[in-house]
N, CA, C and O atoms as a printed pandas DataFrame, in Angstrom:
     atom_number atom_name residue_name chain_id  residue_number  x_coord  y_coord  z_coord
0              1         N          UNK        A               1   -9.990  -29.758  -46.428
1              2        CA          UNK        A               1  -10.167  -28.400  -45.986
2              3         C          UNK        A               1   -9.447  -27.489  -46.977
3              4         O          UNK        A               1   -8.311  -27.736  -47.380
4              5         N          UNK        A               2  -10.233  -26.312  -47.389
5              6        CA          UNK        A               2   -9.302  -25.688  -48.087
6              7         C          UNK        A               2   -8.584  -24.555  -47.688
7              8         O          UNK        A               2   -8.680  -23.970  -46.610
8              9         N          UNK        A               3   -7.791  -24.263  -48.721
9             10        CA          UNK        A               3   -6.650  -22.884  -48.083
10            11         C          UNK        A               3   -7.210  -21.874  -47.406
11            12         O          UNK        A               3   -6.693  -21.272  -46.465
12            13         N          UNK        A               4   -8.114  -21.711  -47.812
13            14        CA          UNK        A               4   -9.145  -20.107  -47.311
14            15         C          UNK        A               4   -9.294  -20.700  -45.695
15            16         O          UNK        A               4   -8.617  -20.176  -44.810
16            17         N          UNK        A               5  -10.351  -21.973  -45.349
17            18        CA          UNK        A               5  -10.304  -22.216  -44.568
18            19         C          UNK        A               5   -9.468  -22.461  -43.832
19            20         O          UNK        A               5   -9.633  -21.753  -42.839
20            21         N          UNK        A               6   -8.620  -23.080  -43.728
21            22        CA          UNK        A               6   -7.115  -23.346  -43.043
22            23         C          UNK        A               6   -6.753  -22.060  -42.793
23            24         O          UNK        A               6   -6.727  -21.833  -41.584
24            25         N          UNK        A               7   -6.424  -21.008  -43.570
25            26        CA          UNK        A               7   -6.285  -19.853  -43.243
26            27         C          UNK        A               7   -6.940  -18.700  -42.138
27            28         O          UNK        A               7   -6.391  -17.923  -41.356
28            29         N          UNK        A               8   -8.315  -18.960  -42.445
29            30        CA          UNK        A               8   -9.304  -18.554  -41.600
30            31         C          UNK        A               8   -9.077  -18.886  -39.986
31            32         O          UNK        A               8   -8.868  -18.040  -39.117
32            33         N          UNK        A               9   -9.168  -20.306  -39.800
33            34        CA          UNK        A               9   -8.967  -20.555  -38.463
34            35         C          UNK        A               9   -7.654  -19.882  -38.103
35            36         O          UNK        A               9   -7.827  -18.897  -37.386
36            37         N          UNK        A              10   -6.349  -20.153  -38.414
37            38        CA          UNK        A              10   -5.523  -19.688  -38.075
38            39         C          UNK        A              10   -5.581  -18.110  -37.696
39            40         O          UNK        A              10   -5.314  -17.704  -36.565
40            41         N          UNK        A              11   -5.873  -17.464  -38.525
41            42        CA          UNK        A              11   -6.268  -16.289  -37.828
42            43         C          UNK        A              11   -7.097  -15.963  -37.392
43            44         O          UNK        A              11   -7.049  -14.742  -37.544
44            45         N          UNK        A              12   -8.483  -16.344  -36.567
45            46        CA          UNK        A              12   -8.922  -16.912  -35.638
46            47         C          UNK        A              12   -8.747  -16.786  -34.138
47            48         O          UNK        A              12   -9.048  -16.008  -33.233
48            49         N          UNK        A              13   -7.969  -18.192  -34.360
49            50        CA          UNK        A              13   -6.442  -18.648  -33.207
50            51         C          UNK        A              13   -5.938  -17.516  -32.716
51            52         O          UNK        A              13   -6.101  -17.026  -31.599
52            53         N          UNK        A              14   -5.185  -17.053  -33.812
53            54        CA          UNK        A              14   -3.897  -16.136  -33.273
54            55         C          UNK        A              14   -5.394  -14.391  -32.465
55            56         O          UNK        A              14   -5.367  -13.758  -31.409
56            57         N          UNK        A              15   -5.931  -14.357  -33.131
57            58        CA          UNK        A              15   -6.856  -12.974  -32.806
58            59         C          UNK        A              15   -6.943  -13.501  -31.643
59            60         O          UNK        A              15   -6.235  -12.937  -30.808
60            61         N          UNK        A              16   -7.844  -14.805  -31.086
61            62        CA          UNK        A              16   -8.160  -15.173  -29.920
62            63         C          UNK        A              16   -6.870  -15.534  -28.784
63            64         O          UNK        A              16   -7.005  -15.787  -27.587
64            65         N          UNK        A              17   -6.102  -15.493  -29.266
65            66        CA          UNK        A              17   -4.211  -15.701  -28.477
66            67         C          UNK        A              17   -4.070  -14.513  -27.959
67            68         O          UNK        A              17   -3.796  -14.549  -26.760
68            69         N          UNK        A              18   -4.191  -13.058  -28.600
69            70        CA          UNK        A              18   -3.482  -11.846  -28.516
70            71         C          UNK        A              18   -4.545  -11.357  -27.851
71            72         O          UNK        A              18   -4.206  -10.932  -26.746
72            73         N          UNK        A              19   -5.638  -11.251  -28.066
73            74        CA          UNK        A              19   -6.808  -10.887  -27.154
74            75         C          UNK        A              19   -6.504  -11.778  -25.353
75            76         O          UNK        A              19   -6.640  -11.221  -24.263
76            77         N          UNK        A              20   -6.155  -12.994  -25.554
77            78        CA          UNK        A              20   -6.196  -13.208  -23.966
78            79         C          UNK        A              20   -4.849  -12.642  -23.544
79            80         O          UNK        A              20   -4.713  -12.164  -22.418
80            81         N          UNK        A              21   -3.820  -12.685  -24.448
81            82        CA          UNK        A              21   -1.920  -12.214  -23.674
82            83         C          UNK        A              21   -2.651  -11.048  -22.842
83            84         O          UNK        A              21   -2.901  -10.814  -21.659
84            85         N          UNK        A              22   -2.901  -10.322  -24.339
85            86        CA          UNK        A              22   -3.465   -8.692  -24.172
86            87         C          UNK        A              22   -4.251   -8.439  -22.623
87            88         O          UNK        A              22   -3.778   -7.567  -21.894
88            89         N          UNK        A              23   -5.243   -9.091  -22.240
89            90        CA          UNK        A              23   -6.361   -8.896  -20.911
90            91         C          UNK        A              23   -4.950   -9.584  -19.822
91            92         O          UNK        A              23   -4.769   -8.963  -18.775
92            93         N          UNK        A              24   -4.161  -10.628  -20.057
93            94        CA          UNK        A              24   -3.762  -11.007  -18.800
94            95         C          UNK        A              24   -2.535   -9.766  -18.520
95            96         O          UNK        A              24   -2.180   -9.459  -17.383
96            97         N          UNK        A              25   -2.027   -9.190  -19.662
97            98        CA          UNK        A              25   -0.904   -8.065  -18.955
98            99         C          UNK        A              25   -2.262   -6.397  -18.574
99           100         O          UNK        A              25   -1.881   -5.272  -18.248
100          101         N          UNK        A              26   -3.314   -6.704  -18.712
101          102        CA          UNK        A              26   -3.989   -5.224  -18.316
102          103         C          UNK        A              26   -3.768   -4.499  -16.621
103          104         O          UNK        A              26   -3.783   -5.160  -15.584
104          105         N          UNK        A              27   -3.575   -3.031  -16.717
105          106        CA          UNK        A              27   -3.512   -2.400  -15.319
106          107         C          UNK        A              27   -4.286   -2.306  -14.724
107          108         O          UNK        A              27   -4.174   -2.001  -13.537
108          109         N          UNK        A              28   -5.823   -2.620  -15.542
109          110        CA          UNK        A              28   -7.064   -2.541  -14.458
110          111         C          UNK        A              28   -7.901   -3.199  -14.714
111          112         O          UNK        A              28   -8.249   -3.389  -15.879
112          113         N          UNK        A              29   -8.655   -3.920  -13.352
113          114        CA          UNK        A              29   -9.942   -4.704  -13.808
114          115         C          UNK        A              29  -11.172   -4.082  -13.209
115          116         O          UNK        A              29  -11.173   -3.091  -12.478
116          117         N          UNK        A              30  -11.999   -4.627  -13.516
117          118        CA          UNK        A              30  -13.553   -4.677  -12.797
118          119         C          UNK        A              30  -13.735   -5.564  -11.881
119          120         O          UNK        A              30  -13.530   -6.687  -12.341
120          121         N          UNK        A              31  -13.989   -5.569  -10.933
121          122        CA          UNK        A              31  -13.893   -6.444   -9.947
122          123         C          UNK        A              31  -15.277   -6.989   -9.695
123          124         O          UNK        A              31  -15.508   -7.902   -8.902
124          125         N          UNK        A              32  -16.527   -6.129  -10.704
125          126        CA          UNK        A              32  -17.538   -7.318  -10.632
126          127         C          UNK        A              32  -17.888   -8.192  -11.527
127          128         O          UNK        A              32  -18.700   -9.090  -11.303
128          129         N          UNK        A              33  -16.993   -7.904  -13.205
129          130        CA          UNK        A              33  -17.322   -8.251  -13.994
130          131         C          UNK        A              33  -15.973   -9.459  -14.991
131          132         O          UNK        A              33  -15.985  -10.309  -15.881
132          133         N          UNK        A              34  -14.944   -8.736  -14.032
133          134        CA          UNK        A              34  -14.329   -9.208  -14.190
134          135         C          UNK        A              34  -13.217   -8.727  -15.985
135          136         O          UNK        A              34  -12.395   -9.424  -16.580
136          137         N          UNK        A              35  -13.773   -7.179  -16.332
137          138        CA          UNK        A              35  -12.999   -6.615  -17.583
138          139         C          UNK        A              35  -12.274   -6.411  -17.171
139          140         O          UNK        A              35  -12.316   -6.068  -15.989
140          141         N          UNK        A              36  -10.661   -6.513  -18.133
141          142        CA          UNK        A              36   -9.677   -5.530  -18.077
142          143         C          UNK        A              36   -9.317   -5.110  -19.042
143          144         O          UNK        A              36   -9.760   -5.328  -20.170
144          145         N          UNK        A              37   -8.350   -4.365  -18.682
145          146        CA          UNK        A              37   -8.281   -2.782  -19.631
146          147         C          UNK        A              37   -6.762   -2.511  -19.180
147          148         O          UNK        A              37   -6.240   -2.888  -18.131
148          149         N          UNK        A              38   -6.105   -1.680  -20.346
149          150        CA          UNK        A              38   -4.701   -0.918  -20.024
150          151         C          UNK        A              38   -5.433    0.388  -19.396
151          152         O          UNK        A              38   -4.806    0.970  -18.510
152          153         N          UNK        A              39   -6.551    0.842  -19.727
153          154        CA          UNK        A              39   -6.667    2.199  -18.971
154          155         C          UNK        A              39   -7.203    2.527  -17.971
155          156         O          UNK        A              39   -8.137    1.731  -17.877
156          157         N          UNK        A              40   -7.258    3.558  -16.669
157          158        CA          UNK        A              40   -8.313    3.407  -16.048
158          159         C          UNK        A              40   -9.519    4.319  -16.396
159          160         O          UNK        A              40   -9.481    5.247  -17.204
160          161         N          UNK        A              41  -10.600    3.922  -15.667
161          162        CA          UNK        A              41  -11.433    4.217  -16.155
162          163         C          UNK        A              41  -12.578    4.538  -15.358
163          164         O          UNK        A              41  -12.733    3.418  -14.870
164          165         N          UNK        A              42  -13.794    5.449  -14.700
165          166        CA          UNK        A              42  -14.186    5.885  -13.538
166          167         C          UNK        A              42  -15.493    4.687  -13.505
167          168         O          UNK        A              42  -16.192    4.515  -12.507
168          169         N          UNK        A              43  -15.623    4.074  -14.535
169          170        CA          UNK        A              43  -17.028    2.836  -14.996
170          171         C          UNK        A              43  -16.289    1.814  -15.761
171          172         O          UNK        A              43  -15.806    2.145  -16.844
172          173         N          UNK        A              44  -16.145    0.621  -15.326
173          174        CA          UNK        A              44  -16.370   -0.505  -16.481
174          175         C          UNK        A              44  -17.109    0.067  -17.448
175          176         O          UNK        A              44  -18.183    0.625  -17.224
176          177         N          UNK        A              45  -16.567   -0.039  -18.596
177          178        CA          UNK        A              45  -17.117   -0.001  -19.942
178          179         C          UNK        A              45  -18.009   -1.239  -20.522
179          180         O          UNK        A              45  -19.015   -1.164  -21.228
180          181         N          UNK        A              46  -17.316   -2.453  -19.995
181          182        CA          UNK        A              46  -18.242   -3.449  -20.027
182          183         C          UNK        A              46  -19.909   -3.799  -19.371
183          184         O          UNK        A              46  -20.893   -4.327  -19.890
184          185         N          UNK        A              47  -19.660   -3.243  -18.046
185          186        CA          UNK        A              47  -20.884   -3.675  -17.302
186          187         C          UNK        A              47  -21.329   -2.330  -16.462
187          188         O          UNK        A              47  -22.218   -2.227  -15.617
188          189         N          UNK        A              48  -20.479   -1.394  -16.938
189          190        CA          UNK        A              48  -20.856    0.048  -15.946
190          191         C          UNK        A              48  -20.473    0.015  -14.932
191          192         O          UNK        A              48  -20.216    1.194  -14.687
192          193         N          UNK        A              49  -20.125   -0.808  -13.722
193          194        CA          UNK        A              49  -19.887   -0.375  -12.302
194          195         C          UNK        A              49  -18.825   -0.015  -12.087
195          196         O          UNK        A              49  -17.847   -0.291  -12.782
196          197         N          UNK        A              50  -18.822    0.890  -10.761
197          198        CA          UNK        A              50  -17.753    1.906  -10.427
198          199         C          UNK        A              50  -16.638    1.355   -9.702
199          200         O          UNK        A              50  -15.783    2.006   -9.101
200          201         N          UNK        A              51  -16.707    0.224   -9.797
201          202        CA          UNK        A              51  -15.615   -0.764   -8.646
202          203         C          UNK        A              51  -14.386   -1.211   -9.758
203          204         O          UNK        A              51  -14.232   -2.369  -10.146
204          205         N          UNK        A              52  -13.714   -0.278  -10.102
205          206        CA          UNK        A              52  -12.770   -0.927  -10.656
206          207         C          UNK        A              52  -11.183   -0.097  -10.391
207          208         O          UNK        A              52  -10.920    1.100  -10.508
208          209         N          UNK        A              53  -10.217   -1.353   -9.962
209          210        CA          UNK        A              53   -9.240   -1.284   -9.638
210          211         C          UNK        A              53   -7.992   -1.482  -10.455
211          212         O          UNK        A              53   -8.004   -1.585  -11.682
212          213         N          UNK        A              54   -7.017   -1.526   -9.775
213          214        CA          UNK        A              54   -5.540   -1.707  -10.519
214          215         C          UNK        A              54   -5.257   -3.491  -10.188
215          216         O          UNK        A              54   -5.729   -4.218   -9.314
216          217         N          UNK        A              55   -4.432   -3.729  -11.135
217          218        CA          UNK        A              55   -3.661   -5.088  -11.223
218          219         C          UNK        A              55   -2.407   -4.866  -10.597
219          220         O          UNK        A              55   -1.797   -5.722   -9.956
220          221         N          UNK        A              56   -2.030   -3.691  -10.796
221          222        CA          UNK        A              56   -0.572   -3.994  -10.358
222          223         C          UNK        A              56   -0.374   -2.849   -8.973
223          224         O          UNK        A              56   -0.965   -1.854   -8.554
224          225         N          UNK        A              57    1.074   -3.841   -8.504
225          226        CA          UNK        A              57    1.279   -4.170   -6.935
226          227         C          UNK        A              57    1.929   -2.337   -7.080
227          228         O          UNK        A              57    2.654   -1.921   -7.983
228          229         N          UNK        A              58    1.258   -1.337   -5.618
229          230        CA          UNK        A              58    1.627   -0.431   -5.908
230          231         C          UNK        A              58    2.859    0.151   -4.856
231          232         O          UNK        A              58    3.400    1.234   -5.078
Protein backbone atom coordinates (compact mmCIF):
# COMPACT_ATOMS: atom_id res chain seq x y z
CA UNK A 1 0.00 0.00 0.00
CA UNK A 2 1.34 3.22 -0.61
CA UNK A 3 1.85 6.46 1.42
CA UNK A 4 -0.85 8.41 -0.43
CA UNK A 5 -3.04 5.57 0.24
CA UNK A 6 -2.33 4.85 3.81
CA UNK A 7 -2.78 8.40 4.16
CA UNK A 8 -6.02 8.64 2.44
CA UNK A 9 -7.81 6.15 4.57
CA UNK A 10 -6.64 7.63 7.60
CA UNK A 11 -8.21 10.66 6.88
CA UNK A 12 -11.15 9.03 5.90
CA UNK A 13 -11.36 7.40 9.41
CA UNK A 14 -10.76 10.35 11.34
CA UNK A 15 -13.56 12.63 8.90
CA UNK A 16 -15.91 9.64 9.53
CA UNK A 17 -14.93 9.69 13.66
CA UNK A 18 -15.67 13.53 13.98
CA UNK A 19 -18.73 13.44 11.88
CA UNK A 20 -20.33 10.68 14.29
CA UNK A 21 -18.70 12.49 17.95
CA UNK A 22 -20.11 15.62 16.15
CA UNK A 23 -24.16 14.11 15.52
CA UNK A 24 -23.94 12.21 18.99
CA UNK A 25 -23.23 15.66 21.09
CA UNK A 26 -26.15 17.57 18.67
CA UNK A 27 -29.17 19.73 20.51
CA UNK A 28 -31.62 18.65 18.02
CA UNK A 29 -32.96 15.83 16.11
CA UNK A 30 -35.62 14.86 13.65
CA UNK A 31 -37.58 12.50 15.03
CA UNK A 32 -38.61 11.03 11.68
CA UNK A 33 -35.50 10.90 10.09
CA UNK A 34 -33.55 10.67 12.55
CA UNK A 35 -30.88 14.15 11.63
CA UNK A 36 -29.13 16.00 14.07
CA UNK A 37 -27.97 19.25 14.20
CA UNK A 38 -26.39 21.89 16.85
CA UNK A 39 -29.15 24.21 15.57
CA UNK A 40 -32.71 24.39 15.70
CA UNK A 41 -34.44 24.51 12.98
CA UNK A 42 -38.44 24.95 12.00
CA UNK A 43 -37.80 21.74 9.03
CA UNK A 44 -35.28 19.01 9.00
CA UNK A 45 -33.00 20.07 6.46
CA UNK A 46 -32.48 16.56 5.70
CA UNK A 47 -35.96 15.19 5.00
CA UNK A 48 -38.14 18.46 5.51
CA UNK A 49 -40.49 17.50 8.33
CA UNK A 50 -41.60 19.73 10.98
CA UNK A 51 -41.18 17.27 13.92
CA UNK A 52 -38.06 18.16 15.21
CA UNK A 53 -37.00 18.36 18.74
CA UNK A 54 -34.29 18.94 21.38
CA UNK A 55 -31.78 16.27 22.80
CA UNK A 56 -31.24 17.80 25.78
CA UNK A 57 -33.03 17.30 29.20
CA UNK A 58 -34.79 20.73 29.80
Amino acid sequence: MGLFEKLGREVEEFKQNAKQAAEEEADYRCRDCDARFHVDHEECPECGSDDVESTTAE
